[in-house]
N, C-alpha and C positions, 0 to 999 in steps of 0.2 A: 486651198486658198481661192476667194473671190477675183473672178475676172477685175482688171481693174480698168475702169471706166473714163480717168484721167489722160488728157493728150501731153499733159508735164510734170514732172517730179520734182524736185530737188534731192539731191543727192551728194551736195556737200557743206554740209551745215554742223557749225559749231553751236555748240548750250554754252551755258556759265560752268560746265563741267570743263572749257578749255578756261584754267582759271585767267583771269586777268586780261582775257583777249577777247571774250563773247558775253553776252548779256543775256539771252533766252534761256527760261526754266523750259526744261523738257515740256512740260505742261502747254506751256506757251503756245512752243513752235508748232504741238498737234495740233492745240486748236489752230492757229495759222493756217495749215494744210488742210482741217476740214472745212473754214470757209471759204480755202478758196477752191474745192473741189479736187483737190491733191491727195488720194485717195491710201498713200502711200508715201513714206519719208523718210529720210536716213541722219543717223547723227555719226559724225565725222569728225572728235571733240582731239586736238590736239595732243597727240602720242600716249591717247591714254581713253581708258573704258569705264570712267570712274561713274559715267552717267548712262551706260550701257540696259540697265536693270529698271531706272529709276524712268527713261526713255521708254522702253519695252512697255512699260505698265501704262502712263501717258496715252501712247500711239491705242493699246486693245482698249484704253475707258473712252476713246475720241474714235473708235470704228477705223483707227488709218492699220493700213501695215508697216511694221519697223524694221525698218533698215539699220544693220550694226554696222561700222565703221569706224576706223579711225584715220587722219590724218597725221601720219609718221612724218616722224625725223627721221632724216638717214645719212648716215656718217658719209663724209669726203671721202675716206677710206676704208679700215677697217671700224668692225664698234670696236675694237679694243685699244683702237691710237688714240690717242690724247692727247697730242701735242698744240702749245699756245698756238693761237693764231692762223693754224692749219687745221683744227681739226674739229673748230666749232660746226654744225649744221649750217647747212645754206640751201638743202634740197628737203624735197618733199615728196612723199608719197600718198596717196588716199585708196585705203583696202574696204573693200565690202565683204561680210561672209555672206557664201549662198547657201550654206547648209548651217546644223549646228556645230558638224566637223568645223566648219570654217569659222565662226565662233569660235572654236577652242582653240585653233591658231592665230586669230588674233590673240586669243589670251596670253598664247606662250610668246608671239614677239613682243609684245609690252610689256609680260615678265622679263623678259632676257634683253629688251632696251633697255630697261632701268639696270636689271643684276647686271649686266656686262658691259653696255654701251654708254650709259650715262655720262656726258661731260656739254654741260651745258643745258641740256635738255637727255631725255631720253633716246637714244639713237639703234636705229636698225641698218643691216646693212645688207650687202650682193647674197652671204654663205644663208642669212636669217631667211631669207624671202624665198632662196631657193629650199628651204628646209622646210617651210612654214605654207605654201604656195599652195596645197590644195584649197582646193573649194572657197579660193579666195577670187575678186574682182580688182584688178588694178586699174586705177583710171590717176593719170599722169597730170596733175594740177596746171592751170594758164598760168599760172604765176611762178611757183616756186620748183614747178620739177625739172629733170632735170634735163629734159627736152626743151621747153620753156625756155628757160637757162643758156642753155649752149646755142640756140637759134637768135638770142636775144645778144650775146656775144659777137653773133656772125660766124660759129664754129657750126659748119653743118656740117663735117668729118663727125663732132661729136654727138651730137644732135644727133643723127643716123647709128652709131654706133651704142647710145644709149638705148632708142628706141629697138633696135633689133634684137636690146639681151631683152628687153621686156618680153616682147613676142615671143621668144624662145621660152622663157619661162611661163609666161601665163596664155600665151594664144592668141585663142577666141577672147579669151575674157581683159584685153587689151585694149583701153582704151584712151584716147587722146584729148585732155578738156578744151574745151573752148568756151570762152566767156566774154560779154559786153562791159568795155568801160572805157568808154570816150573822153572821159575824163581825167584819162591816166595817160598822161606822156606815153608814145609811144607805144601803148597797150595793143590797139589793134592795129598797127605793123604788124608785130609780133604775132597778133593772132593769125591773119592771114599768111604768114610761114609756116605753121603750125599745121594749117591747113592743106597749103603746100605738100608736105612732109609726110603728111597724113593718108593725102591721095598718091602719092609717089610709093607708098610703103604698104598699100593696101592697111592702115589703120583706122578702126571705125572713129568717130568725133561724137562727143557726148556735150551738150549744152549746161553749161553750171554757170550758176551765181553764187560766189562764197558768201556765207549767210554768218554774219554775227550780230545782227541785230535785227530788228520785227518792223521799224519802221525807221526813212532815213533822215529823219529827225534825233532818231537814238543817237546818231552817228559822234557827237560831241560826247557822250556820256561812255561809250566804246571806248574814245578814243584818250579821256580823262582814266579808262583802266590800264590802256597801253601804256601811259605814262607812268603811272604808280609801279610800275611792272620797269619796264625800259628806262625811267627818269626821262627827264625833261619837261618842259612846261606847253600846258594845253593853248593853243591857240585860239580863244574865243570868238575873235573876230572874222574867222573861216566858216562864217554863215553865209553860203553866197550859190551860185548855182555853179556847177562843176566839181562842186565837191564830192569826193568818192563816197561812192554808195555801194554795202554790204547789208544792203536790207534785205526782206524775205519780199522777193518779187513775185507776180503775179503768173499765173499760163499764160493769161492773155499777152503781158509783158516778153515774156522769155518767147512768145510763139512773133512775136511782133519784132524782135530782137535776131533773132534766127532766121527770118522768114525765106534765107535766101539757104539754109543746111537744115532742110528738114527732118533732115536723119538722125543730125544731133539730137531734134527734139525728140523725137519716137525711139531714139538710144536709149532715155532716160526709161521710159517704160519700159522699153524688154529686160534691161538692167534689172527695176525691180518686180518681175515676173520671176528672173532667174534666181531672187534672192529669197530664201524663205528660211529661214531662222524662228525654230518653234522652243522656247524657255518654259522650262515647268519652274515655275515659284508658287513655293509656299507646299509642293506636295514631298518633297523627300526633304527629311534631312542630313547634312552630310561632315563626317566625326573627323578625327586625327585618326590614321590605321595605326592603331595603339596597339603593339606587338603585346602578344601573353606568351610570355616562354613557358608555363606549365604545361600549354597543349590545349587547357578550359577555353570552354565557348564564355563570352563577354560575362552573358548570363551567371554560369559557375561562377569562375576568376571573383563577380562582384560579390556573390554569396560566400564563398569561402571567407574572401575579405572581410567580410561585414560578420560574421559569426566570431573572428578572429581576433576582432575589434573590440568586443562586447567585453571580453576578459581584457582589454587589455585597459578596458575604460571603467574595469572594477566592477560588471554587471553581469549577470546571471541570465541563460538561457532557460534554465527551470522557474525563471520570474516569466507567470504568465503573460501578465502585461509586456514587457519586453519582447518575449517573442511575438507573440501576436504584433505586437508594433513596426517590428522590424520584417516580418516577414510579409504582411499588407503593404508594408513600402517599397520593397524589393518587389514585390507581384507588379506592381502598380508600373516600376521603372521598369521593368521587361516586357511589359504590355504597351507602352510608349514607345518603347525602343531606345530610351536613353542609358543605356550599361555602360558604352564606352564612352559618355562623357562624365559620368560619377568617376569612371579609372582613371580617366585624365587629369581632372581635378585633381581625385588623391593623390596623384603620382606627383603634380607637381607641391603639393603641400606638405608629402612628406619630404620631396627633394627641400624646400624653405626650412623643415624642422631639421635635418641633419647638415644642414649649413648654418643652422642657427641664425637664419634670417627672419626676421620678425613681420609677423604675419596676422591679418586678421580677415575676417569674412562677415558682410555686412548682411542687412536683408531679411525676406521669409527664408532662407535657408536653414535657418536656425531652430527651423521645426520641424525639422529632419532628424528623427534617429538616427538613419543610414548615415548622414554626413558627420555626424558626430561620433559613432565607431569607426569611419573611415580615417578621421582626423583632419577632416576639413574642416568642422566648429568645433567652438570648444563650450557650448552650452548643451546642457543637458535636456531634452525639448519636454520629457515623462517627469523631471522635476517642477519644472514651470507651466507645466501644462500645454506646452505650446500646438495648435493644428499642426498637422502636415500639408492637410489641403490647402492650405495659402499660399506653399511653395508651389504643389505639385495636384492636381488629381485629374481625372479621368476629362473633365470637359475642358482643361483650358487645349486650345490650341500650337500656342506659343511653347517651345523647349523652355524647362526652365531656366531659371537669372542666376548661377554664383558670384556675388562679385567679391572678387579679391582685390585686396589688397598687401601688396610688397614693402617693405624697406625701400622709402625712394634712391637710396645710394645704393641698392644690392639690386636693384631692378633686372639690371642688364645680366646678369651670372641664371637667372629666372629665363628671361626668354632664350 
């Protein structure tokens, strides 16, 4: 990775991937960061990684480096309580991965927020974080964490006892936000306890502007999604000066902001020095581990199948044509590497035939001899003449397209 050249980052920025709460396309925000010399930038999208991939690609076509993150919910108690009125979310977390390990634990606590924790929002909790915690970066939000929180209460009992399991769990990589908004009741009191707290507890301070919108003019159009989202009616005539701003602010700004915790601001870079998260897309692709109880490699299993099929589709191995046809396309999908998605298909389309779920397949699929001894189509492709190459040949790059189609009432018995 390039030295980065940047004195500020941003590092807690939501896309329109937090739905109904942010307005920037990944697109966007990069470019944001490369005019204003933000060399590096992280997306932090509301309990979820839905804009992870589509980020990634953004930040390497705009020269930035990307930062994966999310911004967690995290259960008052366990993720598995649920009870009214207690045990909706009210805290927050913000994770960075620094490797692509860490990467893949973000993935698993947003899988196991939604499977297990979901009530209200997706939620994680003390067992998740402590399971989940390598190669991750914790930085404890000005707002909603839950240091924040307890200091804003006037519990510094809890306040000290939350930030201590932090440390214990993540360390080093522990860190305590602080952010400017003079315009928010009571905000920097709060900040300056934080601070406090910080220095009393040897925790580093990292400088953030929560970002959901590009400019703070966006701020009415933001705040017309939180509504649609939350209900209630938009306030138009809160065009005025003091009004909160989650725009995407400047280095100059956050260095002008800061000027008295300079540490906060050079936290942000060693942050993203530490984080390096390197994504191969577009060079593997990756199947369902499709068990073969005969013991057959992918390969066989699909040939056995497919030979199997001919007879049972009334067709002849000693018709020239046929073999040749079938066995040019079997070469063809073993040299791709797609065997185990032809098994998958078939498997689930014979499971629809022996349920008698009504079934059909759209597309160039249908020029497929394979698919049609498998009993995925039901056209014959050597009576209609149909290519194979439309579906499948040697230059397209993209896996082939089967699209099925299910019985919309029997859907659910399918997946």
């Amino acid at each position: 990775m390039a030295k980065l050249t940047a004195d500020f980052v941003h590092l807690h920025v939501n896309s329109h991937y937090s739905l109904l709460s942010a307005i920037p396309t990944p697109k966007e925000l990069a470019k944001a960061a490369k005019t204003d010399g933000q060399d590096a930038l992280a997306i932090t999208d509301n309990g979820a990684l839905y804009g992870a991939i589509d980020f990634y690609k953004a930040c390497a076509a705009a020269g930035i480096k990307p930062i994966i993150g999310i911004d967690a919910y995290l259960a008052p108690r366990t993720r598995f309580d649920k009870e009214t009125n207690i045990d909706k979310p009210r805290s927050r977390l913000v994770l960075l991965a620094k490797t692509f390990g860490g990467y893949q634990n973000l993935i698993k606590l947003v899988t196991r927020s939604n499977l297990e924790g979901f009530y209200y929002r997706p939620r994680i909790d003390d067992e998740l974080l402590q399971e989940f915690k390598q190669d991750l970066i914790c930085i404890i939000p000005s707002f909603a964490g839950e240091v924040a929180q307890a200091l804003k209460d006037h519990n510094q009992e809890k306040a000290e006892q939350r930030l201590d399991w932090y440390r214990s769990v993540f360390g080093q990589d522990c860190y305590l936000e602080i952010s400017y908004h003079p315009e928010i009741l009571d905000h920097e009191e709060n900040q300056k306890r934080i601070r406090d707290i910080a220095q009393k507890n040897h925790t580093p301070l990292l400088a953030a502007h929560d970002v959901y919108y590009l400019k703070p003019e966006d701020r009415l159009a933001r705040e017309t999604m939180v509504k649609i989202q939350n209900g209630g009616v938009v306030d138009t005539t809160n065009e005025r000066d003091g009004a909160e701003n989650f725009s995407f602010t400047t280095q100059t700004q956050m260095k002008e902001w800061f000027s008295d915790a300079p540490e906060a601001i050079s936290n942000t870079i060693k942050i993203a020095n530490d984080c390096n998260v390197e994504i191969e897309i577009g060079t593997h692709w990756y199947f369902p581990n499709y068990i073969i109880e005969s013991g057959r490699t992918p390969d066989e299993e699909l040939r056995v199948s497919a030979y199997a099929g001919v007879t049972w589709r009334g067709l002849s191995l000693d018709e020239k044509e046929v073999k040749d046809r079938l066995d040019y396309e079997l070469g063809l999908i073993k040299m791709k590497g797609y065997e185990k998605y032809f098994l998958v298909v078939g498997d689930l389309l014979r499971e629809a035939r022996e349920r008698k779920i009504l079934t059909t397949i759209r597309g160039s699929v249908a020029g497929s001899l394979t698919t049609y001894v498998l009993g995925i189509t039901n056209v014959n492709p050597l009576e209609y003449k149909l290519p194979f190459e439309r579906f499948l040949n040697p230059e397209r790059p993209s896996a082939p397209d089967i699209d099925m189609d299910f019985a919309d009432n029997r859907r659910d018995e399918i997946i």
